[in-house]
ROVOBA-591295 format. One record per residue (C-alpha): residue number from 1; x, z, y. Coordinates in Angstrom, 1 decimal. Layout:
BEGIN
SITE   k      x      z      y
SITE NUM      X      Z      Y
...
end
This chain:
BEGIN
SITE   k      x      z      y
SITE   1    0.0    0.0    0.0
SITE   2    1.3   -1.1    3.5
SITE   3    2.0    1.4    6.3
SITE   4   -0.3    0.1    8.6
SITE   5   -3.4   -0.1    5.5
SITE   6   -2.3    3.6    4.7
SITE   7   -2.6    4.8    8.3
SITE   8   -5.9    2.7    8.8
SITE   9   -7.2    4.1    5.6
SITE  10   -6.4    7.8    6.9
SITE  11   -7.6    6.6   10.6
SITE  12  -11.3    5.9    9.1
SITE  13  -11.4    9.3    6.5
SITE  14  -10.7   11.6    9.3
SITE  15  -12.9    9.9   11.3
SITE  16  -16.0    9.6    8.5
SITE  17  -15.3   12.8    7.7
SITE  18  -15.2   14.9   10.7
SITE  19  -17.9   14.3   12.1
SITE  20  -20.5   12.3    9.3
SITE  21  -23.9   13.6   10.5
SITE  22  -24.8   16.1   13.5
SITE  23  -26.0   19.5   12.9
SITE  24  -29.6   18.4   13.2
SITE  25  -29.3   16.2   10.1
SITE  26  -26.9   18.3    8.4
SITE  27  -29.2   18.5    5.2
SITE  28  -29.0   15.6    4.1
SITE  29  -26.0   14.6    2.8
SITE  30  -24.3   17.2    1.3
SITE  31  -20.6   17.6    2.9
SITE  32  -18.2   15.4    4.4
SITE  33  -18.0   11.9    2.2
SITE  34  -15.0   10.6    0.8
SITE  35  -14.8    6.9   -0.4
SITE  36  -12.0    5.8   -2.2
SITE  37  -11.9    1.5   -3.3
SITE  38   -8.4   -0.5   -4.0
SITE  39   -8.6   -2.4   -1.2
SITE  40  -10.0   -0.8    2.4
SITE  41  -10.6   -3.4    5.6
SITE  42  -11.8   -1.6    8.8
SITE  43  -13.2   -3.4   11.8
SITE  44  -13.4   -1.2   15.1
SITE  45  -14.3   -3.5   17.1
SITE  46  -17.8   -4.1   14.7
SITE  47  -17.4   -0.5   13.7
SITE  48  -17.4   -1.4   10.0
SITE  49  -14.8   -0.6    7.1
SITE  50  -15.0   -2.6    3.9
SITE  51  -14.3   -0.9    0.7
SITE  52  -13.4   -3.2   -2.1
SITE  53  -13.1   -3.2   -6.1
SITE  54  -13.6    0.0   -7.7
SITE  55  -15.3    2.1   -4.7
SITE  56  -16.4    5.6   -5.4
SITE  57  -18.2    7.4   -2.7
SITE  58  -18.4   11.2   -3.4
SITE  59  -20.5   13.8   -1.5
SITE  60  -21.1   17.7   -2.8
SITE  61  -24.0   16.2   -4.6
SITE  62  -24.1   12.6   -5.1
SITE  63  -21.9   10.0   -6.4
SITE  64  -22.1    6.0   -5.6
SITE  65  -20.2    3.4   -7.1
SITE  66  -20.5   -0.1   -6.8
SITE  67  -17.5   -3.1   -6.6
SITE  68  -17.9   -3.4   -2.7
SITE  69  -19.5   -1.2    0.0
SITE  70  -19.8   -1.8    3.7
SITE  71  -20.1    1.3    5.7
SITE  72  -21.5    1.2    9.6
SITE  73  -21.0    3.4   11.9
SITE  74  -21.5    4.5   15.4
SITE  75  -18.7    3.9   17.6
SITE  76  -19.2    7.1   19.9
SITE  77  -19.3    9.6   17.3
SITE  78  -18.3    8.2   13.9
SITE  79  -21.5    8.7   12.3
SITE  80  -22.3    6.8    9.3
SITE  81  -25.1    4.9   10.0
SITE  82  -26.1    2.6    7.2
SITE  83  -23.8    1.7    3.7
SITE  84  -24.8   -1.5    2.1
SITE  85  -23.4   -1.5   -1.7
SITE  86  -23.4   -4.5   -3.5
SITE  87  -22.9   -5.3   -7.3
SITE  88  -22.4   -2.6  -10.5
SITE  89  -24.7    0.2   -8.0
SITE  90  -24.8    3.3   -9.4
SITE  91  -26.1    6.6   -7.9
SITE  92  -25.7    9.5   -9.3
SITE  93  -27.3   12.7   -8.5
SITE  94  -27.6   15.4  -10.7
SITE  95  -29.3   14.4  -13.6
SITE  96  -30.5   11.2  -12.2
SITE  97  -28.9    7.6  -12.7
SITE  98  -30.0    4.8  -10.7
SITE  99  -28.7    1.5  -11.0
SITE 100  -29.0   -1.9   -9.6
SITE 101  -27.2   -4.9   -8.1
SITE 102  -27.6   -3.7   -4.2
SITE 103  -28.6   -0.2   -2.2
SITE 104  -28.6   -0.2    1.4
SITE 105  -28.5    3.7    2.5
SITE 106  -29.9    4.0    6.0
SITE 107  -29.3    7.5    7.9
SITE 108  -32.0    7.7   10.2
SITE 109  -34.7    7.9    7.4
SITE 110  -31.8    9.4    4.6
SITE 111  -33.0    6.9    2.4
SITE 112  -31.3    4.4   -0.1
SITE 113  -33.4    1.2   -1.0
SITE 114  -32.4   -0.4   -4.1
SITE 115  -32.6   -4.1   -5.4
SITE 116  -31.6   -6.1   -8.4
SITE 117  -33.4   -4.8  -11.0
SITE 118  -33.2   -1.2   -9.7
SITE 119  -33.6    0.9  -12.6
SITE 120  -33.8    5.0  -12.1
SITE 121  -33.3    7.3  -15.5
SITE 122  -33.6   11.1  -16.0
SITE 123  -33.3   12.4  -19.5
SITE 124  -35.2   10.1  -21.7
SITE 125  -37.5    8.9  -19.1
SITE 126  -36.8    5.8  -17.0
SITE 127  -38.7    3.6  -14.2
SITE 128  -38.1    0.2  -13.4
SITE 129  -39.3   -2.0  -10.6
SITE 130  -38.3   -4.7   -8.1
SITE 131  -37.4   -2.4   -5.0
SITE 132  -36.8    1.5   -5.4
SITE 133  -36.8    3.3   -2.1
SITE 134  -35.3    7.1   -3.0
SITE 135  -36.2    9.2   -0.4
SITE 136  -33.4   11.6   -0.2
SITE 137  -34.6   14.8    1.8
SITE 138  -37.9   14.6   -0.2
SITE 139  -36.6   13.9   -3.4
SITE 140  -39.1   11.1   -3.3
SITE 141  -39.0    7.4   -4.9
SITE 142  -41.2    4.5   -3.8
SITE 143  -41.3    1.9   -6.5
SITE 144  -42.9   -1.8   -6.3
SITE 145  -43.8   -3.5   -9.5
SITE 146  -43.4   -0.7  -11.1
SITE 147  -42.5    0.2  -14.4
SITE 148  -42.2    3.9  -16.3
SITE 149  -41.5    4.9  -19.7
SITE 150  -42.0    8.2  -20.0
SITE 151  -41.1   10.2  -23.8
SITE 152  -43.4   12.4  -25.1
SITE 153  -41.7   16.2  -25.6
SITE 154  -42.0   17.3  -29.4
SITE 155  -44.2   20.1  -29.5
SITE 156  -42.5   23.4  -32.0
end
């Protein structure tokens, strides 16, 4: 890795990191987020970094992977405002996997709308559908097309 990638790379952790939501919004995302990829390409002038191939964003209670993931943010106080994640998505959030080809998270409603045969499972029960908004605060989904197997629990 290049000086001037590592130093870019530090540049946009401290400054996601710091400072990722105010205190109002605190509860949303849990901690300060750290996304790690093989390849990193930040843009301050469009107040964008690129994470490619093999990106892992970790928070104290979620997980996201995906092959590429384009993080906004605002260029007065480093919020994050929006991550698009595109290709091999998968959330992860305590017992729940969701999966799909895309997820756009957008922080003013701390949601993440999936796409691409978005696909949510929790023990033995899964739901399918064509878009999956997961309403994060509420611990909510919204699902179009929908489609739920649910198992039966044996009864002793």
């Amino acid at each position: 890795m290049s000086k001037r990638l590592f130093i870019s790379s530090l540049y946009l952790f401290l400054l996601l990191s710091a400072n990722v939501f105010s205190a109002e919004k605190a509860q949303r995302i849990q901690g300060p987020i750290t996304i790690t990829s093989e390849m990193l390409t930040a843009d301050n002038k469009a107040h964008t970094a690129l994470f490619e191939n093999s990106v892992v964003a970790r928070t104290t209670d979620m997980t996201i992977y995906s092959d590429k993931m384009l993080v906004y943010y605002n260029e007065n106080t480093g919020n994050i405002t929006k991550i698009e994640a595109k290709d091999n998505v998968k959330l992860i959030k305590a017992t729940r996997v969701i999966t799909s080809k895309e997820a756009t998270y957008y922080a003013d409603g701390d949601k993440v709308i999936f796409t691409g045969e978005p696909r949510a499972v929790e023990g033995e029960n899964i739901v399918t559908g064509r878009k999956m908004t997961y309403l994060l605060s509420d611990d909510r989904f919204l699902v179009e097309d929908s489609k739920v197997f649910l198992q039966r629990k044996k009864e002793k």
